[in-house]
Structures are given as structure tokens and as C-alpha cells.
N, C-alpha and C positions, 0 to 999 in steps of 0.2 A: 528378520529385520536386521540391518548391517547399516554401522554406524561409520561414518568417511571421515577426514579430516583436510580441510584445503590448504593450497599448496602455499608453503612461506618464502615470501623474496628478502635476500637480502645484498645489499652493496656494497661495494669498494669504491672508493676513492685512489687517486695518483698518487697524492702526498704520504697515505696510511698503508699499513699493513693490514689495519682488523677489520674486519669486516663491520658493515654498521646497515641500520634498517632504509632503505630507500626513504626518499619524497617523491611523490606523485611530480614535482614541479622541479625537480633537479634534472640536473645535465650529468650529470655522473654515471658511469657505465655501471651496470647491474646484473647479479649471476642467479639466477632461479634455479633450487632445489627443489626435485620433485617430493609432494607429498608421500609419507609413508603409507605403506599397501597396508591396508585392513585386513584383518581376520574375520572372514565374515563366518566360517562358521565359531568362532566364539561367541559371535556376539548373538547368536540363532537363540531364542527364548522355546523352549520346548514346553506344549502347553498339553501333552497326553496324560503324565501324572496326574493334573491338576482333572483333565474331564474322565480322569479314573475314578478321581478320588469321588464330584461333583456324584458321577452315575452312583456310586454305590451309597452315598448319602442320600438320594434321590430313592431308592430302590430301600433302603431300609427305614426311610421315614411314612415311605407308602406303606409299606407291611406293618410298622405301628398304627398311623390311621386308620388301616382296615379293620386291625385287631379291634382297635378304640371302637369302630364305627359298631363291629358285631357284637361288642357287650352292650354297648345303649339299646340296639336293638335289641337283642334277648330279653333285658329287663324292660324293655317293654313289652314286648310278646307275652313274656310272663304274668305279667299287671293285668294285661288284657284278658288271657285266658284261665286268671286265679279265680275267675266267679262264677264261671260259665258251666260246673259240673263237669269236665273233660268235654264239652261241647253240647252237652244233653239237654243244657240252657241257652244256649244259642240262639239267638233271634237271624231271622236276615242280614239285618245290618249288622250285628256279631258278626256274622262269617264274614263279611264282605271288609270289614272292618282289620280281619284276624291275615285274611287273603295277603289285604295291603303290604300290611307286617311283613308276612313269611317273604314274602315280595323281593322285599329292602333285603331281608335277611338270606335267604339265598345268592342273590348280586355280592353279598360278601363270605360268600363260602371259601373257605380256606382250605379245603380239601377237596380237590377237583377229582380226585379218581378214587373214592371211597371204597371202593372193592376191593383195591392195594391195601387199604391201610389198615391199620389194627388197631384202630381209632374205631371201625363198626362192631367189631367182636365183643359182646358179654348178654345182660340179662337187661335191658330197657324197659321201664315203665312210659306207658302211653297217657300223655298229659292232654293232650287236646285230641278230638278228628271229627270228621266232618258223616263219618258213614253211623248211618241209623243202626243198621244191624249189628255192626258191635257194640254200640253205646243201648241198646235193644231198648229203644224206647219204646215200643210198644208193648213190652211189661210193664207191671207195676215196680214203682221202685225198688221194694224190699225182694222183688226177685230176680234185681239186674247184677250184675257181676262187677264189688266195687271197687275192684282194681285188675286191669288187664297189663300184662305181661310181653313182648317178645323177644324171643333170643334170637341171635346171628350169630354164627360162625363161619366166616367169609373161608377160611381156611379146606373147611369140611363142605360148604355151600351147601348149609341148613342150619332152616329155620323151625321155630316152632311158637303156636299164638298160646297164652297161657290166661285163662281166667280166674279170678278169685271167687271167695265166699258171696253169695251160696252154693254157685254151679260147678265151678274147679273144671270144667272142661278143657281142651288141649286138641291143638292139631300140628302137626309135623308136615314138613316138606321139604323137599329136596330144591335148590336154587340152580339156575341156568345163566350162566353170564349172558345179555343183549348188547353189554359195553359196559366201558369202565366205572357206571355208577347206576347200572338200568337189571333188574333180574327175570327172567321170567319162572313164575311161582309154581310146579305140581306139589299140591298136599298128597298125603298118603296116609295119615292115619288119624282119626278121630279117636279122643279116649273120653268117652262118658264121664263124668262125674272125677275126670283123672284117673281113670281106675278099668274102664270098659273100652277095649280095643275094637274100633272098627273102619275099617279100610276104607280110604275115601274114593269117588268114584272119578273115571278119568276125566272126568269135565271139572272135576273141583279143580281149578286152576286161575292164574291170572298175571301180573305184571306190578313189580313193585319200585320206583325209580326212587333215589338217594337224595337228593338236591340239595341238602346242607349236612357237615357233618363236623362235630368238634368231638372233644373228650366229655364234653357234658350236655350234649345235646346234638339230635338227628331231627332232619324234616324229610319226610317222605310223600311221594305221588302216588296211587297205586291207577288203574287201569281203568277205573271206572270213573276217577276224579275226586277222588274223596283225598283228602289231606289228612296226614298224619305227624302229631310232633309228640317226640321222646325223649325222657331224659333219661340218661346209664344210671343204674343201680349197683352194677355187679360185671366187675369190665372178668371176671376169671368165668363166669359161667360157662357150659359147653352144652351144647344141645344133644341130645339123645339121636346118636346114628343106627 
């Protein structure tokens, strides 16, 4: 933007020396100087600073609301899923309910390539899922396993499922990157009671994808559809290679 200035007349007279301002209505002869030449790049307003500054206040107030956005959600996820038995209690409209949730909560995953990060690596207790067979309700309750386990080590790409009292059983497996947040799963070893080794057979297999990931909580997909959400217990554990 460049700023001009118009051009000033001024006159003489016969009788004078000094020079004096014209009248539009005099007879007096008159000598016009030209306006002074602008600088116009001085006068140039430079506005990059300014939508430097704009972009990164724009970009670091987003990354605050997201943060914002995925704690209200978790504490609600959690509320929802504090009564449900890790899911054993679940009615239809629970799940469907629970689905919503993980929904929102994935849309603000802050860790998009969770296979990079060391953010998945330790010992995760499983709070919520959706699959009958681990949650084995078709036992009686006092011979279901009351708290299940699994470790990652993205590093070593193995895993291992870990039951508690009364059954203590354990399976290992080896992990296959599909992509930066998708695995595909071979088990290889069943230990009875934690204690009795037995080789699992090549069809034990399956597909386990990532879709949210923080320091204090994971949501996983696995291949059949079942949901699974975890919270870290023990970010130094390492899984048995």
C-alpha cells in the first residue's frame, strides 16, 4: 500500500521577491513544483509475520481442544464402563451405547501411528470388551478369570494375553506390522495354568488394530469385531521372547 502526496503551487508576484500561495482568481503568474516522489517500498505493510504468528496460535489452540476434548471423553467412557463387569454386564444398549463413546474417542486420537510410539509398550489391564470368550461367560462366575492382562512390546513385536486367579493362563505371540497401527497376530504358545507349555496351532491367529492410544489408555479392534479398551499398569514390562 503506498502513500502519495499532491503536488503544491506556489507564486510570485512582479513587485515581491518571496514567493507566496496563489488564488485561484489572481492574475499573477505562478511556478508549480512537482510533488515529492514516495517511497513506496517504505511505506509496503508486511503481513507474513503476523499470519505466522495467527497459523501457530491457530495450530496450538486446536491441539489444546483436542487434548480437552479426549479427557471429557475418557471420563466419560470410564463412567459408562465402571459397572458393566469389564463388559460381562452389558446389555445391547451398553454396547451400543459404549460403541458411541469409543466413536468420539478415537476421532481424537492423538497418536496416529501407535506402532512408532512407546506410548503401546508395557503391561495393560483390559477394562472393557465386547468378546464373550475372554470375558467366558459361559462360566460360572467364581471360575472366570478376574482380571485379564496384555503386554506389547512394539519393539520386539510381541505379545502376550495374561489371566488372573483362578485360571493363570497365558498365550504369546509374535506381531506382524499390516500398517502403522494394524497387526496381524500368530500365537505360539499356550501355558496352562501359567505353568504348562503348549504350542499353539497355526490357525491360532488373527488381526489386532490400535485406534486410540495415550499414556493411560488404548482402544483396540481385533478381526472378528470385538472392542477392546485398556488401561497401562506397567509401561517397563517386557514380554517373554
Amino acid at each position: 500500500m503506498a502513500l502519495s502526496t499532491p503536488s503544491t503551487t506556489i507564486t510570485t508576484t512582479t513587485n515581491h521577491h518571496h514567493p507566496k500561495l496563489s488564488h485561484p482568481h489572481s492574475s499573477i503568474s505562478t511556478i508549480t513544483f512537482p510533488a515529492k516522489p514516495t517511497n513506496n517500498n517504505n511505506n509496503k505493510i508486511s503481513l507474513a509475520p503476523t499470519l505466522k504468528w495467527r497459523t501457530n496460535v491457530s495450530f496450538f489452540t486446536s491441539f489444546l481442544n483436542k487434548t480437552k476434548d479426549a479427557t471429557s471423553i475418557k471420563e466419560e467412557l470410564l463412567d459408562a464402563i465402571s459397572k458393566l463387569d469389564r463388559g460381562a454386564d452389558a446389555t445391547t444398549e451398553d454396547q451400543q451405547e459404549i460403541e458411541l463413546i469409543v466413536r468420539k474417542l478415537e476421532a481424537a486420537n492423538p497418536t496416529k501411528e501407535p506402532l512408532k510410539s512407546p506410548l503401546l509398550n508395557g503391561k495393560w489391564e483390559l477394562i472393557y470388551t465386547t468378546s464373550q470368550s475372554i470375558l467366558q461367560t459361559k462360566r460360572p462366575k467364581f471360575l472366570r478369570s478376574r482380571v485379564n492382562y496384555q503386554g506389547i512390546n512394539a519393539d520386539t513385536l510381541r505379545a502376550q494375553n495374561m489371566e488372573s486367579f483362578p485360571t493363570f493362563n497365558q498365550v504369546t505371540a509374535d506381531l506382524t506390522p499390516v500398517n502403522a497401527k494394524k497387526v496381524a497376530v500368530q500365537f505360539d504358545y499356550f501355558k496352562i495354568l501359567g505353568l504348562i507349555p503348549v504350542k499353539a496351532p497355526d490357525t491360532a491367529r488373527g488381526s489386532l488394530e490400535i485406534t486410540y492410544l495415550d499414556e493411560e489408555l488404548r482402544v483396540s479392534r481385533g478381526d472378528k469385531g470385538n472392542l477392546f479398551v485398556l488401561k497401562m499398569i506397567d509401561p517397563s514390562y517386557r514380554v517373554p521372547v
